[in-house]
N, C-alpha and C positions, 0 to 999 in steps of 0.2 A: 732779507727778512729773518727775524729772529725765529730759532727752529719752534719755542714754544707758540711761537705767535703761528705759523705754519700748523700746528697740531690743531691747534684750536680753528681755525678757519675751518680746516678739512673735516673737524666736527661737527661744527656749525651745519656745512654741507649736507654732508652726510644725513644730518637729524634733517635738513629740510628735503631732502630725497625721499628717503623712507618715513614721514611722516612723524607726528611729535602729539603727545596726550598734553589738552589743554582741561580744565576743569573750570568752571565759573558757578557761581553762585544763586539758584532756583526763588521765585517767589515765595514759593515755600521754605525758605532758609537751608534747603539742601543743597550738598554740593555734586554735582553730576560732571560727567565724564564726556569727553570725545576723542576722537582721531580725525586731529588735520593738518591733509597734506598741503605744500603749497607747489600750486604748477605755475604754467606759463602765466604773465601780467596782462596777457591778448585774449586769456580764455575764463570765459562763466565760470563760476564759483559753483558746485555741483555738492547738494546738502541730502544726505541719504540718511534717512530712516528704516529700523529695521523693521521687523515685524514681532506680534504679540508674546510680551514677556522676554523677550531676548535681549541681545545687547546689542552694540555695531561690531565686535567681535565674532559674531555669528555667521557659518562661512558664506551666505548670500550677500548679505549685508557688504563684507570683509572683500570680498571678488569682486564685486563692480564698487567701491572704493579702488581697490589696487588697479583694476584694469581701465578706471576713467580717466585714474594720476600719471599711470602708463602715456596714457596717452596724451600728457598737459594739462589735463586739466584740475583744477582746485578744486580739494573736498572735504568738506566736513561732516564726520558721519559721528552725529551724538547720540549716546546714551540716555533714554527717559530713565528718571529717576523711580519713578515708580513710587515712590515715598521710601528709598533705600540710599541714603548718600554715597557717593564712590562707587554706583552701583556698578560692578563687574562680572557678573553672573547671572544667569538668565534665573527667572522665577519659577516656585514650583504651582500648579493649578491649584494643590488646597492649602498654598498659603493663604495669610489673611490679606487680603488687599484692599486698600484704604484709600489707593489713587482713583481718578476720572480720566475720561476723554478730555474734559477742559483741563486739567493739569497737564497733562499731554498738550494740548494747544499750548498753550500759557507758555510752557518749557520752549516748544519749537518757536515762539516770540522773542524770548530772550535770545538762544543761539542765531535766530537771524540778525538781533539788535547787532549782538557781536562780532557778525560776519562784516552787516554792513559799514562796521568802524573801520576794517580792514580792509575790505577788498571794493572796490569803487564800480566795478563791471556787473552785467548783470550774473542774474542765482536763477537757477532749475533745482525742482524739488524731484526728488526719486524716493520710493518707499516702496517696501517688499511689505505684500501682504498686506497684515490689519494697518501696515505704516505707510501705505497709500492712502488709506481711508482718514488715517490721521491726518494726514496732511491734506487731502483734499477737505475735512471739516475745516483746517486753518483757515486755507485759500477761500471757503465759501465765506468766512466772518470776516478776512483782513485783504482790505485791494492795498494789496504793495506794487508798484508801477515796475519796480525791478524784478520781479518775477517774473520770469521770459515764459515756461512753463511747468506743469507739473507729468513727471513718469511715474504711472501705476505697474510696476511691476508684480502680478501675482495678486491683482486687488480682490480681497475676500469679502466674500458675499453677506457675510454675516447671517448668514441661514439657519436657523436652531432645526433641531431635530423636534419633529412634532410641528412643524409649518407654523404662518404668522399667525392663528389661533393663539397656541403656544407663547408668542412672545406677546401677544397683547394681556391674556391672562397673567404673566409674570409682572408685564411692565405694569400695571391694574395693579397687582400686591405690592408692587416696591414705592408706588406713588401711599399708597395708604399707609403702607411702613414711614415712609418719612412724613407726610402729614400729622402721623401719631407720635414722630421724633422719637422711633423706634430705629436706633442704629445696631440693631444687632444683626452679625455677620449673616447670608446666606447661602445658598449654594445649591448652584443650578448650572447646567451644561450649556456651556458658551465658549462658541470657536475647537479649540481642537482639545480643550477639557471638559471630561466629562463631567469633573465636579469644583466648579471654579467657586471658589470661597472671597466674599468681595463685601462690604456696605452695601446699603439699599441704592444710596448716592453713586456710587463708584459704576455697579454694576446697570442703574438705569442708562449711565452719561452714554455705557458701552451699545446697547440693546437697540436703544434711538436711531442706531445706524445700521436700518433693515436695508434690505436688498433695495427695496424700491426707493426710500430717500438718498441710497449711492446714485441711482440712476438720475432720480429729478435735479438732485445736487448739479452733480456731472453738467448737466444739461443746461444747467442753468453759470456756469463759470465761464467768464469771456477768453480768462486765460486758455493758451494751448495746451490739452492734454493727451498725451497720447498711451494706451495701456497695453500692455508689453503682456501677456498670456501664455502658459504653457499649452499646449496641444492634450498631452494626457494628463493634465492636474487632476487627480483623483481627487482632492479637497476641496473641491469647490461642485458646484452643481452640474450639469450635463449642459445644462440650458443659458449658463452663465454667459458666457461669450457671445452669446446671438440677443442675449439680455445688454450687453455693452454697447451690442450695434445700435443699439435706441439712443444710446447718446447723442448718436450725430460724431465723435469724438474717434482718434485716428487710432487702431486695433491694430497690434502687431503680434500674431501668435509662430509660436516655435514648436512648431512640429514635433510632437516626441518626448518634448520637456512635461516634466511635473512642476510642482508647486513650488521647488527650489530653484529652480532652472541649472542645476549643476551636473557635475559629471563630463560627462562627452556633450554635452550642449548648452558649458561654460562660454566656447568660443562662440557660439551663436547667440548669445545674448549680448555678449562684452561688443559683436557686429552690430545688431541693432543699436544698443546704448552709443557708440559711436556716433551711428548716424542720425539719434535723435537729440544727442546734446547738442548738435551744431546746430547754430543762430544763423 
């Protein structure tokens, strides 16, 4: 074999070991980012989402990609665009933000279109955080038969400070805001900013997804889901996880772990994801 032809293979290789940035093209004309690896041809195709405002370079996100491809199996962990092409960086709370939850769907539609040209096996969704919740709105609007199931890693409650009073008053203003086709920006504390700057549109799509529609949702998908919990997640409510148990749906908490699951109880989540990828 010719020595260039030998370099080139072993590069080939190589990029498909460590994983390769694909980019495609948004309904919305942007172009957005991913990292995917290719594992074994015998194992699910494993599509991680990260959590609110970040990227898949975010080291949760980033560690169970590495440690699922570790293990064979196939992963594609894309970047929402957020209305920012190429996006590569996480966003800041009082930017302006112009995207939705359904832009978010829409997006996670395209990248599974794209999975499904490629890889013929079945797909398990994983999302950290509010990219649980994203994906499980998918799952409640689209039955794809290939969907074996969904992991809620870290699933956020969507709780506003000032209780559902609170978010019924807001969602009450943002409906009359856009009745009145008043798009000007607002800003109210959502998720882990206090002062998130958004559309009336952008910020209702978000808001919709209170505590109690995660639960009825949940309860209502035939798909297998299982939600993966840290033990001391300070970010989430006290009563969160005995709120999950109403699901009916399979609870896997790590003792100790916070809202990232990292640290020294990296290898105790990478043990779970293991044992809940397999079919």
């Amino acid at each position: 074999m010719p020595r260039w032809l030998a370099i080139l293979l072993a590069l080939a290789v190589a990029q498909l070991a460590f994983g390769k940035e694909v980019t495609l093209e948004m309904p919305n004309r942007l172009i957005a980012r991913a990292d995917y690896q290719i594992g074994a041809a015998d194992k699910p195709v494993v599509l991680i989402l990260h959590g609110f405002l970040q990227t898949h370079d975010f080291h949760t996100a980033h560690n169970m990609a590495d440690g699922l491809h570790d293990l064979g199996y196939n992963v594609l962990a894309p970047t929402l665009t957020l209305g920012v092409p190429y996006r590569n960086q996480s966003l800041a709370c009082e930017a302006i933000h112009g995207h939705s939850l359904e832009d978010d769907e829409a997006e996670i539609g395209v990248w599974l279109d794209w999975l499904e040209a490629r890889h013929q096996g079945p797909i398990i969704l994983l999302g950290h955080s509010t990219g649980s919740v994203e994906l499980l709105a998918y799952l409640s609007q689209h039955r794809d038969p290939r969907i074996k199931k969904l992991i809620g890693a870290s699933i956020i409650e969507g709780a506003l400070t000032g209780g559902e009073q609170v978010r019924s008053e807001m969602i009450a203003d943002l409906k009359q805001r856009i009745g009145a086709k008043n798009n000007t920006p607002v800003s109210h504390q959502f998720s882990y900013c206090n002062r998130y700057t958004s559309t009336p549109k952008g910020l209702l799509s978000y808001l919709r997804w209170s505590p109690k529609r995660i639960i009825v949702t949940a309860q209502a998908i035939a798909t297998p889901i299982t939600f993966i919990m840290g033990g001391a997640d300070q970010r989430l409510a006290t009563d969160w996880i005995a709120q999950l148990r109403k699901t009916g749906k399979k609870i896997r908490v790590i003792e100790g772990a916070g809202h990232f699951l990292d640290g020294q109880y990296e290898f105790d989540l990478l043990d779970v994801l293991g044992e809940e990828v397999r079919l």
